[in-house]
PLY file of the C-alpha trace (Angstrom):
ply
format ascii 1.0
element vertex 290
property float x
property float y
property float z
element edge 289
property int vertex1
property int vertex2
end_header
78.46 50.28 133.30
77.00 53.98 132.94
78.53 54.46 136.93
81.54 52.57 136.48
82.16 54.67 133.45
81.27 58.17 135.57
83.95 56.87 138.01
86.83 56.24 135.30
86.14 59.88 134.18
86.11 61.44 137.62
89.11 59.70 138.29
90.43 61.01 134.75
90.24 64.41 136.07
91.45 63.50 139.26
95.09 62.56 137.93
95.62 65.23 135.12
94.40 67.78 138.09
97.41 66.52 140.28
99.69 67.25 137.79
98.95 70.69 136.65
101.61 72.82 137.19
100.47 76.55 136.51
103.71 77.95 136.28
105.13 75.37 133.37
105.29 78.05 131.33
103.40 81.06 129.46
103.19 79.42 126.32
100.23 76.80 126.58
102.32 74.77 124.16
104.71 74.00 126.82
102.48 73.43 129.26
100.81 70.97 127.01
104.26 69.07 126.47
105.29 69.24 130.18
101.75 67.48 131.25
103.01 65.14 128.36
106.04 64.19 129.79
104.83 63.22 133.40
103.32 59.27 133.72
100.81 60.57 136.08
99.14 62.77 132.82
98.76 59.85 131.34
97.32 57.56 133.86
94.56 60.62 133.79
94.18 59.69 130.22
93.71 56.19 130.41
91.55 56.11 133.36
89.19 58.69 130.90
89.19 56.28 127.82
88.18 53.42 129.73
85.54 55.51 131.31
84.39 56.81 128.10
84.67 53.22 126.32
82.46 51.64 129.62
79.88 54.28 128.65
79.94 53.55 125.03
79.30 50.01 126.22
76.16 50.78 128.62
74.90 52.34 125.58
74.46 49.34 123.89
71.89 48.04 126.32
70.57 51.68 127.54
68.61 54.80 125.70
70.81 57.75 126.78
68.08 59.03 128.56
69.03 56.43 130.98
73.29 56.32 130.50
73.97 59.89 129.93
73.03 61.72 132.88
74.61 58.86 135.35
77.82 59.47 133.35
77.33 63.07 134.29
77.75 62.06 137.58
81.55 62.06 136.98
82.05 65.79 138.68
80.37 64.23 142.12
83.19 60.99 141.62
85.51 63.71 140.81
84.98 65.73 143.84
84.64 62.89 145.87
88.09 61.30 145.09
90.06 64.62 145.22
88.60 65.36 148.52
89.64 61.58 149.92
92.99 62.45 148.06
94.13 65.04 149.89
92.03 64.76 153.00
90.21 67.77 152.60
86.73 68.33 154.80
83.90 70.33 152.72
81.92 72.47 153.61
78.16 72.70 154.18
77.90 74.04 150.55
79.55 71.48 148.86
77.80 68.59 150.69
75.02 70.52 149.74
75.80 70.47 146.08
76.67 66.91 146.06
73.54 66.32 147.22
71.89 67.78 145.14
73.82 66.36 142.20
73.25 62.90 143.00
69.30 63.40 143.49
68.91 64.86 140.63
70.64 62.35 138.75
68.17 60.07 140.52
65.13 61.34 140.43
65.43 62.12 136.31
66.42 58.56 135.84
63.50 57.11 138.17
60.96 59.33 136.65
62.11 59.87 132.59
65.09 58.10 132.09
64.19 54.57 132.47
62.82 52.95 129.19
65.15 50.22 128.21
63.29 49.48 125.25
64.10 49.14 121.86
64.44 52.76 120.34
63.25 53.92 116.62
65.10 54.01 113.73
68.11 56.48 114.01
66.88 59.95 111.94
67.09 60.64 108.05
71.04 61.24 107.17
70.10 64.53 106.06
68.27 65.38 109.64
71.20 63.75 111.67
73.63 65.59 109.56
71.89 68.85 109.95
72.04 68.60 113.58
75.35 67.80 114.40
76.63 70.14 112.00
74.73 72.53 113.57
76.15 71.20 117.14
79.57 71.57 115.63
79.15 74.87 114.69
78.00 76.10 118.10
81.02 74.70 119.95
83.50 76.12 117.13
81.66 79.79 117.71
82.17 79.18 121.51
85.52 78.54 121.26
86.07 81.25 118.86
84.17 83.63 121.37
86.21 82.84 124.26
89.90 83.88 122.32
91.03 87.52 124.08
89.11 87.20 126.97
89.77 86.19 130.22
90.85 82.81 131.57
87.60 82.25 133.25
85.19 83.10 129.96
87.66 81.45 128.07
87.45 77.92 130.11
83.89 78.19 130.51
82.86 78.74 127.09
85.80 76.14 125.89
84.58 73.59 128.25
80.92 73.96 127.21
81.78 73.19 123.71
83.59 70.24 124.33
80.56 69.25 126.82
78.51 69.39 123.77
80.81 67.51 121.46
81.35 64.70 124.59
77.12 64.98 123.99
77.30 64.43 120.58
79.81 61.46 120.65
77.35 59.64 122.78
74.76 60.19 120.32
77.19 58.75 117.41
77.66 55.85 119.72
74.23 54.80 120.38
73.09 55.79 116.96
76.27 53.36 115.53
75.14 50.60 117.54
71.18 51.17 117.10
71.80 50.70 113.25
74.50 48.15 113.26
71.86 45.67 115.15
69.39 46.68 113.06
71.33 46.66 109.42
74.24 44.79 110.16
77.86 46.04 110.58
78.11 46.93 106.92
75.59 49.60 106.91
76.96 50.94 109.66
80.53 51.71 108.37
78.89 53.00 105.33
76.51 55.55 107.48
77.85 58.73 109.07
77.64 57.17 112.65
81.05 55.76 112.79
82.86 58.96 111.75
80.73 61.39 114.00
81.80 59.63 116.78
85.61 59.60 115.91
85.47 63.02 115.14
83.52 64.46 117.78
85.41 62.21 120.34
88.44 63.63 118.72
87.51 67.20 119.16
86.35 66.65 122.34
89.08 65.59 124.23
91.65 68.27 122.05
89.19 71.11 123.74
89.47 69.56 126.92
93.21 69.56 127.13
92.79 72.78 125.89
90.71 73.91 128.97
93.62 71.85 131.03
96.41 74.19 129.76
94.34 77.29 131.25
95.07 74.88 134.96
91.99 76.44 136.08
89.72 73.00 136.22
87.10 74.80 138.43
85.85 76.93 135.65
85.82 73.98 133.58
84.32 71.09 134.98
80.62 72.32 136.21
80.07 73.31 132.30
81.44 70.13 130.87
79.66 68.10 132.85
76.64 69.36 132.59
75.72 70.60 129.35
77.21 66.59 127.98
74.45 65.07 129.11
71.48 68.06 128.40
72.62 67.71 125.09
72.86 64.18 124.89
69.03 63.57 126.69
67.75 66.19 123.81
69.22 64.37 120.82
68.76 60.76 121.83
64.84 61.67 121.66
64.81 63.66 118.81
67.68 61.86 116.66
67.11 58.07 118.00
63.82 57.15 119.15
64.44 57.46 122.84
61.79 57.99 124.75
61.18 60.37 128.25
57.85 60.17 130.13
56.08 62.89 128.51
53.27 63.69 130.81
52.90 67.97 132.46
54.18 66.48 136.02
57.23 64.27 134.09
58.37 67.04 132.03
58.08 70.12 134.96
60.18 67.09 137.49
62.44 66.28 134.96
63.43 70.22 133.15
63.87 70.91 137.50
66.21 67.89 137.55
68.23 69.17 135.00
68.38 72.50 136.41
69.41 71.37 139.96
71.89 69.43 138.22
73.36 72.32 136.07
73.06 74.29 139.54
74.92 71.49 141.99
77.72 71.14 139.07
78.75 74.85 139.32
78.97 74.21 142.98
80.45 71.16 143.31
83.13 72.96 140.49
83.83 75.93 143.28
84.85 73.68 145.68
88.05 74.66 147.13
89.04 70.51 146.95
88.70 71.27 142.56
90.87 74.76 142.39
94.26 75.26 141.48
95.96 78.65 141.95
99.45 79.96 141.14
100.81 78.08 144.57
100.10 75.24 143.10
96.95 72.59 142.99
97.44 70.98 146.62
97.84 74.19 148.52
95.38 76.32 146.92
93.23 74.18 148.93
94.47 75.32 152.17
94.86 79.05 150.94
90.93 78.75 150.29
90.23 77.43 153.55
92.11 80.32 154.97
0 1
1 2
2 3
3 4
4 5
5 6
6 7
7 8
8 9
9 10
10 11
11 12
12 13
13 14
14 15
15 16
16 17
17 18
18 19
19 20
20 21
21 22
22 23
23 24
24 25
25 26
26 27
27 28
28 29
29 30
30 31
31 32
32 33
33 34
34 35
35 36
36 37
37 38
38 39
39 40
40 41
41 42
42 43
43 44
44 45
45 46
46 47
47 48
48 49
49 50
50 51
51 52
52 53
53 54
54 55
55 56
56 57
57 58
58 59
59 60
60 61
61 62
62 63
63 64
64 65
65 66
66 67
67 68
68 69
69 70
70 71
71 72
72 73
73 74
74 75
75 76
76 77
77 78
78 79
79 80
80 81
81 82
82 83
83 84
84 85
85 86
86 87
87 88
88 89
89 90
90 91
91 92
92 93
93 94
94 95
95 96
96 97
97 98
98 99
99 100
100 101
101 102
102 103
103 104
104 105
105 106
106 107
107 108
108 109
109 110
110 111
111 112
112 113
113 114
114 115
115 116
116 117
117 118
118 119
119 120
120 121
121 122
122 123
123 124
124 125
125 126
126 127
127 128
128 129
129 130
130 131
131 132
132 133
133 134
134 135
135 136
136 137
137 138
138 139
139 140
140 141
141 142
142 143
143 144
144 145
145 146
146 147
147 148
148 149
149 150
150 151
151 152
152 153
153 154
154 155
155 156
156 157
157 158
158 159
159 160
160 161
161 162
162 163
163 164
164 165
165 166
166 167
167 168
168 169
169 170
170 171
171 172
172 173
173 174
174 175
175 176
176 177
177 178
178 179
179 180
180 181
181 182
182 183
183 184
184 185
185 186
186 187
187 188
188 189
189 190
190 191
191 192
192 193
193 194
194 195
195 196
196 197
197 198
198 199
199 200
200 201
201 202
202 203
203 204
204 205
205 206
206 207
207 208
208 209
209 210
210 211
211 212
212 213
213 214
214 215
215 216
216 217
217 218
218 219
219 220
220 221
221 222
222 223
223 224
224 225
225 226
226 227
227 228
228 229
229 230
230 231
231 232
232 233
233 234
234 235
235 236
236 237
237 238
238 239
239 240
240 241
241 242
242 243
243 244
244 245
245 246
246 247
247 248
248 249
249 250
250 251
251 252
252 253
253 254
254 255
255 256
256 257
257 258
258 259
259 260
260 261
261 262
262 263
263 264
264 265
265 266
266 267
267 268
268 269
269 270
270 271
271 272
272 273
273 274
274 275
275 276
276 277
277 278
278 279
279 280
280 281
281 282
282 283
283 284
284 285
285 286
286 287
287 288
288 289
């Protein structure tokens, strides 16, 4: 489910990256409302929210130590499908990147990632509510910080706060369904689970078509994708009782995994087969070639 979810969300970005237009207009307003307008947009959409809801469904049976960073994997699908798309060859580096990608994503599962067991008790509400709070308030100030600057800082930092807020969603989701089979249903609509994960989802994907209207996805996706899932490994253990092999070796294998992940996503994001220029989203790809 976790893979088949990645592959919805790669698609996702796959459609709403065909129709980006760059010259729709100045005002990101009407940008917004001429993506809104064109069928293709939406497919994009749809093809995210099933992705997103076959996630939320792998995290009924896995810790997100396990589900989140094989969603993560959506930038390799991503780059994958636009390169089949429009028949473009990689490179050496890119190959490299993907390579890396996918062996990290591996090798953290294999080693840390793979305790299907029953997790703890979700955290205090007054813990849990301090900390996504706190989240929230990170990804606000990194918006906020990337307003006057260029389009690059501004996509970056925009894309890493909704990566954070796509983390925290997944956190709301596992946390909902850890306490609904525990408590029942009722408790659950009574906790703050239910509402985190509308309203970070919510936020979430209004930042991301925020970071569409700047039609530069190549800044975008490499922090998205990867700081969803760092986020998401750090508060399912410390928020939900999910559990990483803790020995010296475990813990130096998987920090390196998530660094070659980080590393592989800002390539994989560079690749000439994920840029969009002012000529337009299919031929910057042969004017980066050249």
């Amino acid at each position: 489910m976790s893979l088949l979810g990645a592959v919805g969300i790669g698609a996702g970005w796959v459609l709403q990256h065909r129709v980006i237009d760059p010259d729709a207009g100045e005002n990101p307003d009407q940008r917004l409302n001429a993506l809104m307008r064109r069928p293709l947009w939406w497919a994009g959409i749809a093809s995210m929210c099933v992705g997103q809801s076959l996630a939320g469904v792998a995290l009924q049976w896995g810790p997100i130590t396990l589900v989140a960073p094989i969603v993560a994997s959506n930038l390799l699908w991503a780059f994958l499908l636009r390169s089949a798309l429009i028949r473009h060859i990689p490179p050496i580096r890119d190959f490299v990147g993907a390579i890396g990608f996918a062996v990290a994503v591996i090798i953290f599962v294999l080693v840390g990632g793979t305790k299907v067991t029953r997790p703890n008790q979700p955290a205090s509400f007054l813990i849990s509510m301090t900390v996504a709070v706190g989240v929230t308030v990170v990804a606000g100030a990194l918006v906020i910080a990337g307003i006057r600057r260029t389009i690059a800082v501004a996509s970056i930092l925009t894309a890493v706060a909704a990566g954070l807020l796509y983390g925290l969603q997944d956190v709301a989701t596992r946390g909902a369904i850890i306490l609904g089979g525990r408590n029942g249903w009722f408790d659950t609509v009574a906790s703050m689970w239910p509402y985190l994960l509308v309203g970070s989802a919510t936020a979430a994907v209004l930042l991301t078509q925020r970071v569409f209207r700047s039609a530069r996805l190549d800044y975008a996706l490499a922090p998205m994708a990867a700081s969803q899932p760092v986020l998401g490994v750090i508060l399912g253990v410390l928020l939900l009782g999910d559990r990483l092999t803790m020995t010296k070796t475990a813990l130096a294998v998987e920090a390196t995994c998530l660094a070659i992940l980080i590393a592989s996503s800002a390539v994989l994001a560079r690749s000439p087969a994920l840029r969009t220029s002012r000529q337009g989203p299919d031929r910057a790809v042969v004017s980066a070639d050249r």
